[in-house]
Every structure is written in structure tokens, then in C-alpha cells.
C-alpha positions as CSV (number, residue, x, y, z in Angstrom):
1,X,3.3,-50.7,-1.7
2,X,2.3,-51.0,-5.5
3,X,0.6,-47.4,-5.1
4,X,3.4,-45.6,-3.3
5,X,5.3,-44.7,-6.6
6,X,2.1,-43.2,-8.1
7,X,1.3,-41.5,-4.4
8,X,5.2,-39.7,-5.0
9,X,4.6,-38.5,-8.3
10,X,1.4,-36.8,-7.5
11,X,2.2,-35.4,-4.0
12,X,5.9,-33.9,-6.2
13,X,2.9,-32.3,-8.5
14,X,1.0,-30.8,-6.2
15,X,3.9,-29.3,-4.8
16,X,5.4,-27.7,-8.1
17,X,2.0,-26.7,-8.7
18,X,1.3,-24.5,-5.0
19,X,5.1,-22.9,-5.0
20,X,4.3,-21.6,-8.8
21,X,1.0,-20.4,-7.8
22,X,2.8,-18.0,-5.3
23,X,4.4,-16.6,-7.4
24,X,3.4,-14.1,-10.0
25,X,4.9,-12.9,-13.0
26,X,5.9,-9.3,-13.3
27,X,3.9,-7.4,-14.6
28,X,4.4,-6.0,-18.2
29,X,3.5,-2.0,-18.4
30,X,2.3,-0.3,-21.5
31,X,5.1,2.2,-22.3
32,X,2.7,5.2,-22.0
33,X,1.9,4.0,-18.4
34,X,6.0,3.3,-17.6
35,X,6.8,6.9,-19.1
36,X,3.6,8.4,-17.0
37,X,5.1,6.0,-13.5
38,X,8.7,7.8,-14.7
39,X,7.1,11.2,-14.0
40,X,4.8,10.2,-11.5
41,X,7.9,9.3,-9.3
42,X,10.1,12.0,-10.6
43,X,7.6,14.3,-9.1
44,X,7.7,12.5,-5.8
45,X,11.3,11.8,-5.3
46,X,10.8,16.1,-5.4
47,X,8.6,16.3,-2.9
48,X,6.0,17.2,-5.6
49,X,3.0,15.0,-4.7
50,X,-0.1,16.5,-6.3
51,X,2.1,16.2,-10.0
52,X,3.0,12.7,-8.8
53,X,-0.8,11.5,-7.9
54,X,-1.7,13.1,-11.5
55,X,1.0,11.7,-13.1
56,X,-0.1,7.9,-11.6
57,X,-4.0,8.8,-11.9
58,X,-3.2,8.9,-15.9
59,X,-0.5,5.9,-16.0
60,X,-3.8,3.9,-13.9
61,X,-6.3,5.7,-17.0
62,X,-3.8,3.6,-19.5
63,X,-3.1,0.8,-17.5
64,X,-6.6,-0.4,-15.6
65,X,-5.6,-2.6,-12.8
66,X,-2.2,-2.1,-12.2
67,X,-1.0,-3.4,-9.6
68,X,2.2,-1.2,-9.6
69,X,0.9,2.1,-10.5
70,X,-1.9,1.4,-8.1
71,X,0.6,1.0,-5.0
72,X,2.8,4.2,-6.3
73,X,-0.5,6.4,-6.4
74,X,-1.3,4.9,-2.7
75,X,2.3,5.9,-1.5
76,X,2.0,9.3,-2.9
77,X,-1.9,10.0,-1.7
78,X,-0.5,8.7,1.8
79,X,2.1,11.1,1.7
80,X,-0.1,13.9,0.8
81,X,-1.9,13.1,3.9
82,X,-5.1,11.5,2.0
83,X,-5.0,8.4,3.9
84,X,-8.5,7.7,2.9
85,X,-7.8,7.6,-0.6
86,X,-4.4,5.6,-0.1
87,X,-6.4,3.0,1.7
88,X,-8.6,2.9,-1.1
89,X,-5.7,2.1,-3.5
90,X,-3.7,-0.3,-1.2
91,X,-7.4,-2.8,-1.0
92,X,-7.8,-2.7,-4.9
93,X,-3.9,-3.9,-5.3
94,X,-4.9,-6.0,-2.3
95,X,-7.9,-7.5,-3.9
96,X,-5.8,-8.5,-7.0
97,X,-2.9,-9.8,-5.0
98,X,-3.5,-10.6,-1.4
99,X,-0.2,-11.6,-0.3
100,X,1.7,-8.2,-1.6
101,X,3.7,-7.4,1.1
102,X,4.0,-3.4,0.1
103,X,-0.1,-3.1,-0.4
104,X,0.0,-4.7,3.4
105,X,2.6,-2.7,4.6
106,X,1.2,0.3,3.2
107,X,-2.3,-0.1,4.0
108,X,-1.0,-0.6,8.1
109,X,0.9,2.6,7.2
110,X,-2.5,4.6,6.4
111,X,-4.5,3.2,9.1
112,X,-1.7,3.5,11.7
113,X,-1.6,7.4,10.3
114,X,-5.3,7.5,10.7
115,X,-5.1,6.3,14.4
116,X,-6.7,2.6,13.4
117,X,-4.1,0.9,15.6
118,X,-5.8,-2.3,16.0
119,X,-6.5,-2.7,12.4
120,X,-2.8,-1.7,12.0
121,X,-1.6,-4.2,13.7
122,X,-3.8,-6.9,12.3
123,X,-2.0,-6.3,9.2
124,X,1.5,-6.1,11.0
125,X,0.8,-9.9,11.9
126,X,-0.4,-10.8,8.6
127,X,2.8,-9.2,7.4
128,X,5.0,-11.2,10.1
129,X,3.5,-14.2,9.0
130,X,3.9,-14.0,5.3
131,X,7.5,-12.9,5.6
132,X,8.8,-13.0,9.0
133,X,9.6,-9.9,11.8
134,X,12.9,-9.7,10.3
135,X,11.5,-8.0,6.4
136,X,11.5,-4.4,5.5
137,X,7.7,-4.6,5.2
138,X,7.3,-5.7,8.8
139,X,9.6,-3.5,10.4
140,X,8.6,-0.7,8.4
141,X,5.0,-0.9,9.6
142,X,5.7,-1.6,13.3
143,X,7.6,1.9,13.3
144,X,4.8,3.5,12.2
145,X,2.6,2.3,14.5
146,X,5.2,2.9,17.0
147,X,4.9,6.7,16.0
148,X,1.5,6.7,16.1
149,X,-0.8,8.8,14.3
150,X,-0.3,12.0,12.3
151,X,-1.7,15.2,13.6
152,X,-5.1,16.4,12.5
153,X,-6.2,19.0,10.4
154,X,-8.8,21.5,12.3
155,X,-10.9,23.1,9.4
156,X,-11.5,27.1,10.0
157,X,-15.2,26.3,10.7
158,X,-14.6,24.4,13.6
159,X,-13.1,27.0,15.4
160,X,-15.0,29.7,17.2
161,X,-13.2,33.3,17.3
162,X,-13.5,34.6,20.8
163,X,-15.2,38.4,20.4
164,X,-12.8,40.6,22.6
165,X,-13.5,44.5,22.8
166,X,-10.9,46.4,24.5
167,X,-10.1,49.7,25.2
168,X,-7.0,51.3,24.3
């Protein structure tokens, strides 16, 4: 009985402690890097995704490690069609932050575009777990794998010309 007050007090700290370790300040951008992430999605609310990718490529040169201008260059890579690359970007804001909900959203996004369905939906779980089936993360995801994967490019080598000779 003598020890349940002291018991309280430190199961009330541990508690205060875990819920602020979940959540993460926002992160502060150098003002070069903001005005380069201005451009960066200027260029892709136009549809202009190689100016976008440059414009975050440089923002990333100023800012090393951002999370933000990481996940913006692997939404415009994605949507370039380099899902390769976009994975590569969603699993270094991943490594930083594991629970980001967009880096897990848009990492099942690039493998469900790359035909990794499995791996797709590992992270559609993950995502249900974290926040529920009823976020825009979640539901986001499961359309995409819903819709499968993107059509593949055939490179010009890979295709034999048939040699026809006719008459006219």
C-alpha cells in the first residue's frame, strides 16, 4: 500500500514520456531549401516533373536529411515513373522516421506500381495498424494496389523488326 503512490507517479511518467516520443517536432527548413521546395512543387502542380525532381535534388543538397524534401522528391520520381528511385527516397525518410505514414503510403505506392503486390500490401497493413483503414494513407494505398501495376516500358532493343520484302 505504502508503495502504490510512488508506483502512480512513475507509471503517469512513463506515459508522458512514450506519447511525446511519438511525436516529432516539425521540422524547421533553411529558407534556401523552402524557396527551392516552393519551385520544386510549383513545377509539379504543372505537370513539370523533371524541374520539380531538380528543384528538390538541390533543396535535399541544402538541407541533408530532410525528411520533407525527401518525400516531395519521392512523389515526383514516382510520378515520373522512376519507381526505383522513389523507393529509394521513401526508405531514407523511412529510416529517419519509421512510422511516417506518407513515406509508407508512398513506398506501397512504388512497389504496387512496380508489380510488388505482396510487399505492397505488407505496408498497407503496417499502415492500417498505425492509423486505421479509415486514413487517407491507407485508403490511398489499397487503390493503388487495387489498380495494379503501371505498364512497362519496352526499350527499342528488345524488339526484333520482322524483315518483309514484297513486291509491288
Amino acid at each position: 500500500m505504502r508503495y502504490t503512490p510512488i508506483a502512480v507517479a512513475l507509471s503517469l511518467i512513463a506515459a508522458i514520456s512514450s506519447s511525446v516520443s511519438y511525436s516529432a517536432a516539425p521540422e524547421a527548413l533553411d529558407p534556401r531549401a523552402g524557396a527551392l521546395l516552393g519551385e520544386g512543387r510549383a513545377a509539379a502542380a504543372s505537370g513539370n516533373y523533371n524541374a520539380a525532381i531538380d528543384a528538390y535534388e538541390a533543396a535535399l543538397a541544402v538541407e541533408p536529411g530532410s525528411v520533407t524534401v525527401l518525400l516531395a522528391l519521392a512523389d515526383a520520381t514516382r510520378n515520373e515513373g522512376l519507381q526505383g528511385k522513389a523507393l529509394h527516397y521513401y526508405r531514407v525518410a523511412l529510416a529517419s522516421d519509421p512510422r511516417n505514414l506518407t513515406a509508407l503510403a508512398g513506398e506501397g505506392m512504388a512497389l504496387a506500381e512496380k508489380g510488388a503486390t505482396e510487399k505492397a500490401n505488407r505496408n498497407l497493413a503496417r499502415l492500417q495498424t498505425l492509423c486505421g483503414k479509415d486514413c487517407i494513407e491507407a485508403k490511398t494505398l489499397a487503390a493503388a494496389i487495387a489498380k495494379g501495376p503501371s505498364p512497362r516500358m519496352v526499350a527499342a532493343d528488345a524488339v526484333t523488326a520482322k524483315s518483309a520484302v514484297s513486291e509491288n
